[in-house]
C-alpha positions as CSV (number, residue, x, y, z in Angstrom):
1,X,33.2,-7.5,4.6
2,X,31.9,-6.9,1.1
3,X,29.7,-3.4,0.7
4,X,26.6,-3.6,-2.1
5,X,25.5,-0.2,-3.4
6,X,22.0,-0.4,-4.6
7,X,20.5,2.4,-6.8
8,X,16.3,3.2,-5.8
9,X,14.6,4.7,-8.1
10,X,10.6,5.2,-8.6
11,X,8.3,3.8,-11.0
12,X,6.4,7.1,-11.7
13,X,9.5,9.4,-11.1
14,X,12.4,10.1,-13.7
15,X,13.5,12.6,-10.8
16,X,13.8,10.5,-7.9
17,X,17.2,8.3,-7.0
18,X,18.9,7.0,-3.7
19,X,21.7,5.2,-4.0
20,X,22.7,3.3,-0.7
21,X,25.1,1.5,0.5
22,X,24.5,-2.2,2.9
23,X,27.0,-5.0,4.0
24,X,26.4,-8.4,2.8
25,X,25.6,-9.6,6.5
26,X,22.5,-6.9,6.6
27,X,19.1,-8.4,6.3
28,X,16.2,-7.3,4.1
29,X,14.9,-6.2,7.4
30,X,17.6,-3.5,8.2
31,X,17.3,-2.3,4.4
32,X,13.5,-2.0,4.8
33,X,14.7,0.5,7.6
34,X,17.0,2.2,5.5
35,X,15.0,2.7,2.6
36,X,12.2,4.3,4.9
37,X,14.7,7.1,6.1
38,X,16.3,7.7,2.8
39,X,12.9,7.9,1.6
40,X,11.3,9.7,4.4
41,X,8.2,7.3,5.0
42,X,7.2,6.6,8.7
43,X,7.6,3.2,8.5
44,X,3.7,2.4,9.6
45,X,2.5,0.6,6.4
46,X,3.9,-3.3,5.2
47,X,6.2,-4.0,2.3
48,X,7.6,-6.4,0.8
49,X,10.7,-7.0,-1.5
50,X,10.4,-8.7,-5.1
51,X,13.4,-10.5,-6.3
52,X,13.0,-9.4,-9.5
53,X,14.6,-11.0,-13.4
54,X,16.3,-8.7,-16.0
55,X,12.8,-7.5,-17.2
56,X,11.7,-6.5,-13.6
57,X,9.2,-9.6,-13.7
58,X,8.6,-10.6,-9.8
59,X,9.8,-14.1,-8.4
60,X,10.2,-14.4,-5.3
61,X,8.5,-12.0,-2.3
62,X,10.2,-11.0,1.0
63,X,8.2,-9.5,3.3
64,X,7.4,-7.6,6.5
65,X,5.4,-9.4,8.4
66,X,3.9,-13.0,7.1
67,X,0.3,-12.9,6.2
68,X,0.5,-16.3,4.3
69,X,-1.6,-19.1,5.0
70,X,0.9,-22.4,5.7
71,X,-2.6,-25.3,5.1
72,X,-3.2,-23.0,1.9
73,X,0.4,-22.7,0.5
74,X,1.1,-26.8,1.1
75,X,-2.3,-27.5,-0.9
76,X,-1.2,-25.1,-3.7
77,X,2.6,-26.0,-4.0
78,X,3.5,-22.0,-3.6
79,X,6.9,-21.5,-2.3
80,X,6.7,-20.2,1.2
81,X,7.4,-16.4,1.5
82,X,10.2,-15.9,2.9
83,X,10.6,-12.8,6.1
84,X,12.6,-9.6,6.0
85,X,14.6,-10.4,9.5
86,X,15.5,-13.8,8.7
87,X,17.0,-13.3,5.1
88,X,20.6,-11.7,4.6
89,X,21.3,-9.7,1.3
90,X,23.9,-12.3,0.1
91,X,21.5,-14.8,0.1
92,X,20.0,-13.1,-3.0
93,X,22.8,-11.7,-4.5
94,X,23.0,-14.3,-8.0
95,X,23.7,-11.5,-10.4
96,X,26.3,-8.7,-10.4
97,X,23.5,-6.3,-11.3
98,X,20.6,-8.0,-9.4
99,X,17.4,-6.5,-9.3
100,X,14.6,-6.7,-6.9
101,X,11.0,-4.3,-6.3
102,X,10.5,-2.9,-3.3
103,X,6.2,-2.4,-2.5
104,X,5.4,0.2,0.6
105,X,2.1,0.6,1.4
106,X,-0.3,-1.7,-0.6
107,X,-3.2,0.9,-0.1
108,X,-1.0,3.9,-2.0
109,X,1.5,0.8,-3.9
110,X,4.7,3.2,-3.6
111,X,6.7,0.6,-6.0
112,X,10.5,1.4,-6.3
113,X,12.9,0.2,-8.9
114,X,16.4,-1.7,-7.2
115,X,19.5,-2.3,-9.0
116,X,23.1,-3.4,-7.5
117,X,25.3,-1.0,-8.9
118,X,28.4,-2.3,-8.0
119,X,30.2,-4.9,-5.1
120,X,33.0,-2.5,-3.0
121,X,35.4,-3.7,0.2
122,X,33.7,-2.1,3.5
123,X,35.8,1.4,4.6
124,X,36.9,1.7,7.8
125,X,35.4,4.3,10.3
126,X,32.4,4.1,7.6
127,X,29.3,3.3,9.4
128,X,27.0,1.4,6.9
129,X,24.2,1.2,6.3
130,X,24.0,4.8,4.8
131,X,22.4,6.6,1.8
132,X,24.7,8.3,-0.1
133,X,23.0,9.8,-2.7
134,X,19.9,11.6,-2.7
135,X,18.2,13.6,-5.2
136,X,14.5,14.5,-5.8
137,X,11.3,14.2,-3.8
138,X,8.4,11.6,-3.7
139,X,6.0,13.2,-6.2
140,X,2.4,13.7,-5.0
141,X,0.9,10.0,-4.7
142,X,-2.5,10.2,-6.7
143,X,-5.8,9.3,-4.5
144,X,-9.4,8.1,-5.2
145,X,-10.2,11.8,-4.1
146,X,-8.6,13.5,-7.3
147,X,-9.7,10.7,-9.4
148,X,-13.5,11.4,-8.9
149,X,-14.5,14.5,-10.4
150,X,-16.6,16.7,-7.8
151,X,-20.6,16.6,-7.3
152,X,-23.0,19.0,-8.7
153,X,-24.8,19.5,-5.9
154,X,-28.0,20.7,-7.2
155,X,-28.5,17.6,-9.8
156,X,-26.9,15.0,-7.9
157,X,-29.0,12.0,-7.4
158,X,-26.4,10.8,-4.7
159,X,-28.0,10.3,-0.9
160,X,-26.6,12.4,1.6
161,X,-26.9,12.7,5.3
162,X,-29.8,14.9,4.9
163,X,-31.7,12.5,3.0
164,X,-32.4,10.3,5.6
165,X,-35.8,10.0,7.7
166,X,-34.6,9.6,12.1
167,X,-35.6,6.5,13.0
168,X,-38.1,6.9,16.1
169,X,-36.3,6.4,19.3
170,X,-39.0,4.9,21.5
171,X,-42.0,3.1,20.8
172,X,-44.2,6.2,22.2
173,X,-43.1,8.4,19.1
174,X,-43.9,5.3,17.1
175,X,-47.1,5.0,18.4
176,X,-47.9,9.1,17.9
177,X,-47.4,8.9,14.0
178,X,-49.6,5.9,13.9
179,X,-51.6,7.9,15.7
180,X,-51.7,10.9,13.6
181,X,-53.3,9.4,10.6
182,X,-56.7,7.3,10.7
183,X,-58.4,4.9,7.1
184,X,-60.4,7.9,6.5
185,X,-57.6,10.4,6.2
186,X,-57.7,11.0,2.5
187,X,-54.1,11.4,2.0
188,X,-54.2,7.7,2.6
189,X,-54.7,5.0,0.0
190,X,-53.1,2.0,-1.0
191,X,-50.1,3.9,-3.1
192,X,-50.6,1.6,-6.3
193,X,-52.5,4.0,-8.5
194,X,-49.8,6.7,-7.8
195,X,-46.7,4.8,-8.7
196,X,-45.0,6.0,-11.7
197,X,-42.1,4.4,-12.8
């Protein structure tokens, strides 16, 4: 049994490396799964894989779970997507330093960088698959909330909670503010004169 050892790195991280270490019969499924340990993710958002060309450009997607529509896919002559736990390693291994992208989370797009470093022989008493090396953290994943700047309170023009009038809740407290003003009240008048745009 033949032994690839992939390299992960991180788009945004000069820092961050795993290399690990599958067998050829392992699926894209069981290296989702190792990638999420070696990582340290919990494993509850989708991802896909990316067979990727020599300039990292994306071809063909593996994913998670199929979100693909089959009527739409036959009308537009897409290739299907093809699923993690159905597709073996080998079956993409055309290059001896193939390259594919692996997406986690397509709210937070963690996007990492995979490179086949090298084909090996399987050891014995090794139990694969395994990450052996591992160096750096994930940095801090940036979020709309330290993108927006924070609100002046005093000369914001934003609504808040406070801003809004409570709806009546029965028809007798809508009937009492009726009640409360009458057409000779002379804070009442048709509103047009003391519009000012």
């Amino acid at each position: 049994m033949h032994v690839y050892k992939f390299r992960l790195t991180l788009d945004d991280s000069e820092e961050f490396i795993r290399d690990i270490e599958m067998e050829s019969k392992h699926t894209f499924e069981d290296f989702h799964k190792t990638i999420i340990d070696a990582v340290g993710f919990d494993g509850s958002q989708l991802a896909s894989f990316f067979v990727a060309d020599n300039s990292w450009r994306k071809q063909k997607e593996i994913t998670l779970l199929d979100m693909a529509d089959p009527d739409l896919e036959i009308e537009s002559g897409n290739i299907q997507t093809e699923m993690m736990r159905n597709t073996r390693l080998c079956d993409f291994i055309e290059d001896p330093h193939q390259r594919f992208i692996y997406v986690y989370d397509y709210l937070k797009l963690w996007s990492f960088y995979i490179e086949l470093l090298k084909v090996q022989p399987s050891e014995k008493n090794i139990k694969y698959p395994r990450c052996v090396k591992n160096i750096g953290d994930l940095p801090k994943k940036m979020t709309l909330t330290s993108i927006i700047p924070p609100i002046d309170e005093e000369n914001s023009s934003i609504i808040g909670p406070d801003d809004f009038i409570e709806v009546a809740d029965s028809e007798e407290e809508e009937e009492d503010s009726i009640d409360e003003y009458s057409e000779d009240s002379p804070e009442l008048s048709d509103g047009f004169e003391e519009l000012k745009f």
